[in-house]
Kinemage of the C-alpha trace (Angstrom):
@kinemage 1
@onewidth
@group {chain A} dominant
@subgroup {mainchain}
@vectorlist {calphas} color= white
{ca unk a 1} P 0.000 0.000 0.000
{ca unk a 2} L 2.778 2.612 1.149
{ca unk a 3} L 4.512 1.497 -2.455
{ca unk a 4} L 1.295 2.865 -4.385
{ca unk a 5} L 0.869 6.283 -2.220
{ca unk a 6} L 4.322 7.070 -2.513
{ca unk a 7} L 4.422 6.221 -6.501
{ca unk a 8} L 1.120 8.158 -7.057
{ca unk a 9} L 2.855 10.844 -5.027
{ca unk a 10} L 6.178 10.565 -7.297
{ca unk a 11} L 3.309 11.390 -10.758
{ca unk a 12} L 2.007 14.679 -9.274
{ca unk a 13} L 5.944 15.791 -8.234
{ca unk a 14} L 6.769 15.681 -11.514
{ca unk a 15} L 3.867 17.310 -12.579
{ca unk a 16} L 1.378 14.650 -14.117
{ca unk a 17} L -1.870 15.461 -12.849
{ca unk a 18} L -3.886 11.672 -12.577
{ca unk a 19} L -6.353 11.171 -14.601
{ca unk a 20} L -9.395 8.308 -14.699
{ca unk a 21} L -6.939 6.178 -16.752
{ca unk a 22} L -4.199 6.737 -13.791
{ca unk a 23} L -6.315 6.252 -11.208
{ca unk a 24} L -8.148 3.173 -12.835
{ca unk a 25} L -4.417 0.997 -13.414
{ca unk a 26} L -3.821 1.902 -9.635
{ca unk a 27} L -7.051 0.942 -8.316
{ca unk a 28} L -7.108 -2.457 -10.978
{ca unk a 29} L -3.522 -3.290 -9.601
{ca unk a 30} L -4.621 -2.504 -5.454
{ca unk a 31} L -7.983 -4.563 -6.366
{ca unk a 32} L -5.788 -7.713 -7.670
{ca unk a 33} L -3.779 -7.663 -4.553
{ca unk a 34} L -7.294 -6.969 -1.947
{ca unk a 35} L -6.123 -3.866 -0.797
{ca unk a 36} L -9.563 -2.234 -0.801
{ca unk a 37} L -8.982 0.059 2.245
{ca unk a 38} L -6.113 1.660 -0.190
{ca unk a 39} L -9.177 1.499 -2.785
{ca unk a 40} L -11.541 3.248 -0.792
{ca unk a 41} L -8.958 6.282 -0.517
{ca unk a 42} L -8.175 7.046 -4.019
{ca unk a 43} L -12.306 6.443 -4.694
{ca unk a 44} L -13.062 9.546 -2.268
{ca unk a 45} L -9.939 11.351 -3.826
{ca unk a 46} L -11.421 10.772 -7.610
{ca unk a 47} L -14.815 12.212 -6.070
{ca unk a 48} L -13.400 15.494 -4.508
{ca unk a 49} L -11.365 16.076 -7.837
{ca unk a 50} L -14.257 15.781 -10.069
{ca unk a 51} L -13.392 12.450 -11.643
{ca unk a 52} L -15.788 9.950 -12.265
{ca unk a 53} L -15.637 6.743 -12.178
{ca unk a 54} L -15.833 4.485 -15.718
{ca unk a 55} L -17.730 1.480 -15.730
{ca unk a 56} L -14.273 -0.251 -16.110
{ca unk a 57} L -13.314 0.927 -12.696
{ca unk a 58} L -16.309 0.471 -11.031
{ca unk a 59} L -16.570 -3.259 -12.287
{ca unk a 60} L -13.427 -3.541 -11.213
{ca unk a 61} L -14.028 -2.374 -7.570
{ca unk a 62} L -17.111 -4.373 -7.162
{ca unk a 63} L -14.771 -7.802 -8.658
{ca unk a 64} L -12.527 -6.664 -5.714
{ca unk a 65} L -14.939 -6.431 -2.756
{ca unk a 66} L -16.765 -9.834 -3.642
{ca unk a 67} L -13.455 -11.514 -3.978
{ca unk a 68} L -12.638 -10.940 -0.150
{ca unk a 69} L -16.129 -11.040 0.737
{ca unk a 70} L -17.739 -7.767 1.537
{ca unk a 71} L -20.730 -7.548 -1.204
{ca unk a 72} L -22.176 -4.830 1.625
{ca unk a 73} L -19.420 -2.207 -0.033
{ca unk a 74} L -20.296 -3.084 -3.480
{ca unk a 75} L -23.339 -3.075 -3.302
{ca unk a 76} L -23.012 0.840 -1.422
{ca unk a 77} L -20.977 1.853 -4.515
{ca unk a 78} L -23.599 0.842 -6.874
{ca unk a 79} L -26.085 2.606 -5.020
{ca unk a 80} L -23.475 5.926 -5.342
{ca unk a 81} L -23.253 5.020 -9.287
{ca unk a 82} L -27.480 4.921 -9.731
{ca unk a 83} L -27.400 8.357 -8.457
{ca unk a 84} L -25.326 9.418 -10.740
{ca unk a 85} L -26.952 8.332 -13.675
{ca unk a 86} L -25.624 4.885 -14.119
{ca unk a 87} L -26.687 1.828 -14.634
{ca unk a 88} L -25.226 -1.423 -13.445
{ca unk a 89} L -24.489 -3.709 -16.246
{ca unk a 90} L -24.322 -7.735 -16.570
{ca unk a 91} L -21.244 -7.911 -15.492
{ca unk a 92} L -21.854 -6.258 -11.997
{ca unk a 93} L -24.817 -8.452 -11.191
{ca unk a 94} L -22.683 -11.523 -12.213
{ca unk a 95} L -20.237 -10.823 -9.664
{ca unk a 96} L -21.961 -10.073 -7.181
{ca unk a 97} L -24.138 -12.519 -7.261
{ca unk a 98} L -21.033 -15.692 -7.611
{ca unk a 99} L -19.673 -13.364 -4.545
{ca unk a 100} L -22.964 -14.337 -2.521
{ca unk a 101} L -22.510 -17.814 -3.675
{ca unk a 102} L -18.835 -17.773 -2.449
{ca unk a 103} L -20.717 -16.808 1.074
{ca unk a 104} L -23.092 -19.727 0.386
{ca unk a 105} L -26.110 -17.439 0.182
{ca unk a 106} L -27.634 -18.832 -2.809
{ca unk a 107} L -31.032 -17.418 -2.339
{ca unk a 108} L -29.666 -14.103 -2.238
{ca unk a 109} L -27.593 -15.194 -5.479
{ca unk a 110} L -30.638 -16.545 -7.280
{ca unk a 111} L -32.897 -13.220 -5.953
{ca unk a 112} L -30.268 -10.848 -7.105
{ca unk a 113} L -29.988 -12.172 -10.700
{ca unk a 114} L -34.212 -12.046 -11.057
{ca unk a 115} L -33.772 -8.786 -9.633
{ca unk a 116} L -31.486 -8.172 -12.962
{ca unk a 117} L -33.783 -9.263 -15.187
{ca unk a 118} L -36.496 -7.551 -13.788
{ca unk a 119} L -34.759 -4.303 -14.725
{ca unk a 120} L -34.167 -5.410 -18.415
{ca unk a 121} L -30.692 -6.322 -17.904
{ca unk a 122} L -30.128 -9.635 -19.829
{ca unk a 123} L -28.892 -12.444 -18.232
{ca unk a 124} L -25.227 -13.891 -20.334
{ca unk a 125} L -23.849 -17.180 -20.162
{ca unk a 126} L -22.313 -16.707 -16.650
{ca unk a 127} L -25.834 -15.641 -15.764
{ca unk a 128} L -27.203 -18.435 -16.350
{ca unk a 129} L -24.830 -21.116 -15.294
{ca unk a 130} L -24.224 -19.282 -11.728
{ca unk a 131} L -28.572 -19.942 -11.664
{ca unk a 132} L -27.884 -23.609 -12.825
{ca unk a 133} L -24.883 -24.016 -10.353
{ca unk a 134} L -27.374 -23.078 -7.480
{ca unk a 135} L -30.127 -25.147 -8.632
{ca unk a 136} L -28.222 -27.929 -9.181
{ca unk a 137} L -26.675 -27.772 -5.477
{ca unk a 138} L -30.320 -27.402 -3.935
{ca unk a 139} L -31.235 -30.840 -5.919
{ca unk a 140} L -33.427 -29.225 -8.617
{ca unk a 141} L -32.334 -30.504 -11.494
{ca unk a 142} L -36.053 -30.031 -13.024
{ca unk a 143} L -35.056 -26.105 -12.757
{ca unk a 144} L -31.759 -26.444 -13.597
{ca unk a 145} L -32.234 -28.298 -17.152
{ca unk a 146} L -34.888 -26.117 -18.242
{ca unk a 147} L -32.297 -23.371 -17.695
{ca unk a 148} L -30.026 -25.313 -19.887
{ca unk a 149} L -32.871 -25.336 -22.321
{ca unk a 150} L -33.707 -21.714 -22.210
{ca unk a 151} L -29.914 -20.394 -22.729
{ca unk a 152} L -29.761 -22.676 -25.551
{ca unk a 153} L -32.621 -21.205 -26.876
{ca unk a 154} L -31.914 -17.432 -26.471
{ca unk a 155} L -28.599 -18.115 -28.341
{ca unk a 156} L -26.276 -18.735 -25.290
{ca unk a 157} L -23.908 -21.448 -25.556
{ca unk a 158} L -23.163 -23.462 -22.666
{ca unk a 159} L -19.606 -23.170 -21.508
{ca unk a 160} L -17.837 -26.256 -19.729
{ca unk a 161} L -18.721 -24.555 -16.371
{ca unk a 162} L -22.174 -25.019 -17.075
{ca unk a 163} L -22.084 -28.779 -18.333
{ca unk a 164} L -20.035 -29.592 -15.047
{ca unk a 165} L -22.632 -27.808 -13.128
{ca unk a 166} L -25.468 -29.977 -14.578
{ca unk a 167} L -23.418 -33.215 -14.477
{ca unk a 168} L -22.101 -33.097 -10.789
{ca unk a 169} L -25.986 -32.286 -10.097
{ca unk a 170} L -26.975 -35.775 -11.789
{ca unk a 171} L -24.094 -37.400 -10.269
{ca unk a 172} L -25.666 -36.452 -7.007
{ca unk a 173} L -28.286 -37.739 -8.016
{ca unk a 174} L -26.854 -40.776 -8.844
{ca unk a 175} L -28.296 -40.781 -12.472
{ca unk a 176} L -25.081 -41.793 -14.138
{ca unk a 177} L -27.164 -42.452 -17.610
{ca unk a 178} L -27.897 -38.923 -17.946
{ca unk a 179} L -24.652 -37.609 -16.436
{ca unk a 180} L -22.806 -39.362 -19.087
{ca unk a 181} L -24.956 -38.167 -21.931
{ca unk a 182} L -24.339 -34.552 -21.083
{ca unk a 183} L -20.666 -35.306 -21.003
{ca unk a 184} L -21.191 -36.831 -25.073
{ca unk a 185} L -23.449 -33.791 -25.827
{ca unk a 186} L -20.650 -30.973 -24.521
{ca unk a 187} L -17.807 -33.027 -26.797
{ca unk a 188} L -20.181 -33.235 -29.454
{ca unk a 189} L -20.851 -29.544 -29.388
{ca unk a 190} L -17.077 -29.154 -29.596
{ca unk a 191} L -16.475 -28.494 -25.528
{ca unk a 192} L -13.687 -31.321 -23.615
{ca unk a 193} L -14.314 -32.379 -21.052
{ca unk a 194} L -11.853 -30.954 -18.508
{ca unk a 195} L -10.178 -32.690 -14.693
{ca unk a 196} L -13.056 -31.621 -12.758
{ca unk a 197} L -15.704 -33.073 -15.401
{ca unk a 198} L -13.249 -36.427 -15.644
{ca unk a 199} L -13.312 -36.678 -11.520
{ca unk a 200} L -17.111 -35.716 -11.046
{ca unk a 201} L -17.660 -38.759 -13.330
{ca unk a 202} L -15.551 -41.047 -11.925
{ca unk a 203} L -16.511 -40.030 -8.141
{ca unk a 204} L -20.078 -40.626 -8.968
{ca unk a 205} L -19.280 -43.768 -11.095
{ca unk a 206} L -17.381 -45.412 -7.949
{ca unk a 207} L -20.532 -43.916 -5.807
{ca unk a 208} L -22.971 -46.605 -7.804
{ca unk a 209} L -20.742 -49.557 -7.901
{ca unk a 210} L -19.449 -49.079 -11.643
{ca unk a 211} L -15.757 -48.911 -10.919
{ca unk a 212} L -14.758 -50.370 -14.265
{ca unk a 213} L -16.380 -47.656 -15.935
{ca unk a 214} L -14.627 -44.994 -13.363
{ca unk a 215} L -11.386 -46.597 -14.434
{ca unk a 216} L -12.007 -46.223 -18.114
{ca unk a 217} L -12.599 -42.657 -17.546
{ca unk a 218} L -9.227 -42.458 -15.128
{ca unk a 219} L -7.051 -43.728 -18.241
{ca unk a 220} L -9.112 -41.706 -20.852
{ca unk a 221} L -8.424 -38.407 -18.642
{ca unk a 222} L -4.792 -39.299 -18.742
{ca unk a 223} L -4.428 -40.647 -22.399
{ca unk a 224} L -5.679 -37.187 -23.134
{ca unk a 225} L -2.800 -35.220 -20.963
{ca unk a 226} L -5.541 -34.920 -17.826
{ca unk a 227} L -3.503 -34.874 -14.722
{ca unk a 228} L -5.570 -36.669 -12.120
{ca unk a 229} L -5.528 -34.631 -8.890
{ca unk a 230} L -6.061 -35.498 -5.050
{ca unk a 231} L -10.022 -35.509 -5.212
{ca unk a 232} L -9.834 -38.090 -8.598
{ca unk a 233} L -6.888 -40.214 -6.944
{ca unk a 234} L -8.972 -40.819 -3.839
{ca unk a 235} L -12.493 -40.902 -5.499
{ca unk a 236} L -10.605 -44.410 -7.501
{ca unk a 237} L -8.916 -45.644 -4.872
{ca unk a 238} L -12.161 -45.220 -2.868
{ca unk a 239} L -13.926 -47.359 -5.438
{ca unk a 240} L -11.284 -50.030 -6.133
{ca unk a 241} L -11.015 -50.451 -2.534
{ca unk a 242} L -14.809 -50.826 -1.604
{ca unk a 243} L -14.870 -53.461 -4.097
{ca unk a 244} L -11.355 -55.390 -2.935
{ca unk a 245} L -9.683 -54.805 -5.585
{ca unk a 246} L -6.620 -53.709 -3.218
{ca unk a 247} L -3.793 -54.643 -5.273
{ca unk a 248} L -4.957 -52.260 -8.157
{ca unk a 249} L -5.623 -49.679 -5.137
{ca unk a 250} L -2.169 -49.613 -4.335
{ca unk a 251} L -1.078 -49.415 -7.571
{ca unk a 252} L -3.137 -46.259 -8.060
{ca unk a 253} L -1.577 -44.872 -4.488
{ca unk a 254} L 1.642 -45.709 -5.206
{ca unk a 255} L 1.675 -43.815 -8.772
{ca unk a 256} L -0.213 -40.941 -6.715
{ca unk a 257} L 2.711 -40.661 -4.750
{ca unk a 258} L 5.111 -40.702 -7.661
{ca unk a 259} L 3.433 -38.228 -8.928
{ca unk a 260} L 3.887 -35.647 -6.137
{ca unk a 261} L 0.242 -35.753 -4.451
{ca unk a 262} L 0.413 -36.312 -0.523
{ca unk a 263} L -2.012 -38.498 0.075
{ca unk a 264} L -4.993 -37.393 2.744
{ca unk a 265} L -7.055 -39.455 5.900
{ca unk a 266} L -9.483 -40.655 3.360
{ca unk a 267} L -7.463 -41.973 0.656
{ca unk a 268} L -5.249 -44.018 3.706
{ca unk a 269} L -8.877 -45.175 5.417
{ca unk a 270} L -10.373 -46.270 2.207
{ca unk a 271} L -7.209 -48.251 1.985
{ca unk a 272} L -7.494 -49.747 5.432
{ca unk a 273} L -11.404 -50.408 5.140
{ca unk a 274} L -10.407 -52.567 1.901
{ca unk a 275} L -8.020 -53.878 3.585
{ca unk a 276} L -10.103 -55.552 6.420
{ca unk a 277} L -13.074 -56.058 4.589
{ca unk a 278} L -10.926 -58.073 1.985
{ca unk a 279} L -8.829 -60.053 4.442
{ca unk a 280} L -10.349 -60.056 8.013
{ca unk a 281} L -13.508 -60.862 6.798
{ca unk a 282} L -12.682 -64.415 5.024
């Protein structure tokens, strides 16, 4: 913080007088770094010099309170912009409303973005897959698909964020069949299928009993230069080890380890569960 005081300080000394371009790559690089108390200082300094601030800056304020948190202060500066004439874009309801889903307030989320499009601001692909995120975490997957639907419709293309949405929602569900067939619809539309789509698959795959399947997917993912992480290591080993299949287990945790992942308590119990229901038990 002291660094960007004493630098702006440096600008007027040699007589360059800040401008909203100045101010806005000071503020961008303070926002990046979640210095908003230095943020809130050069705002009121823009205000008593007469500068306004651009819709870049603002956006760019309101991206910095939600990331640490406090939507309360963006949501104050938007309420200073409306006075003045503007009007908050797509952008600024899309961040504030993944901000309340950071916070886990998802009704507030879902409220917020109606709240958009009550006041003719149309909702974007990030619109509507932060809406189909949220419904698919509450379980309504009725909601959530006819979301899908209705972005389709309007022109919006689903991005992979919104295909993993709907497929860890199914997976939940444990409706593999319908999981997998969104995963052939987002390739066929010319989306792959990324680590967390692989590991959502495989986690719910191991969930229903069809480990062979989850394994075909683990050696797809890395046939196709997928690094497995922590979460698809221990959603395998998990599997193979619920159905005693421990040497293969330890094959996976040994490669895991060659690989550089450190291991956590549930991939080492789901190893000692197989462990005892395979042996002790017989």
């Amino acid at each position: 913080m002291k660094r960007a005081f004493s630098f702006f300080d440096e600008l007027i000394t040699i007589g360059l007088m800040p401008n909203a371009h100045t101010y806005g790559a000071l503020i961008t690089g303070l926002c990046k770094s979640g210095q908003m108390e230095a943020v809130d200082i050069f705002v009121n300094e823009m205000q008593s010099k007469g500068i306004d601030l651009n819709e870049v800056i603002f956006n760019t304020i309101v991206d910095g309170y939600c990331k640490i948190g406090m939507i309360n202060d963006a949501l104050k500066l938007q309420e200073i912009m409306e006075k003045k004439g503007s009007r908050a874009d797509v952008f600024f309801y899309n961040t504030i409303a993944s901000g309340l889903c950071k916070l886990k307030h998802f009704d507030a989320a879902k409220r917020f973005l109606f709240t958009m499009v009550e006041k003719g601001v149309s909702p974007n692909v990030v619109s509507y897959t932060t809406l189909i995120t949220i419904y698919c975490k509450e379980g309504n997957l009725v909601e959530a698909k006819r979301l899908f639907k209705e972005m389709e419709c309007k022109g919006h293309m689903p991005s992979t964020v919104t295909y993993n949405s709907l497929i860890d929602g199914y997976c939940k569900k444990e409706n593999m069949k319908e999981a997998h067939n969104l995963r052939v619809a987002m390739e066929e539309k010319g989306l792959m299928p990324d680590v967390y789509t692989y590991t959502t698959l495989i986690h719910g795959d191991c969930v229903v009993g069809k480990v062979d399947e989850a394994l075909q997917l683990f050696n797809e993912m890395t046939e196709r230069r997928l690094a497995p992480n922590l979460i698809t290591n221990t959603a395998m080993i998990s599997g193979l080890s619920k159905e005693g299949r421990m040497d293969e287990a330890f094959r996976l945790y040994d490669e895991m380890i060659k690989d550089g992942i450190t291991p956590d308590d549930t991939v080492y119990s789901s190893l000692v569960e197989g462990l005892h229901s395979t042996y002790c038990n017989h």
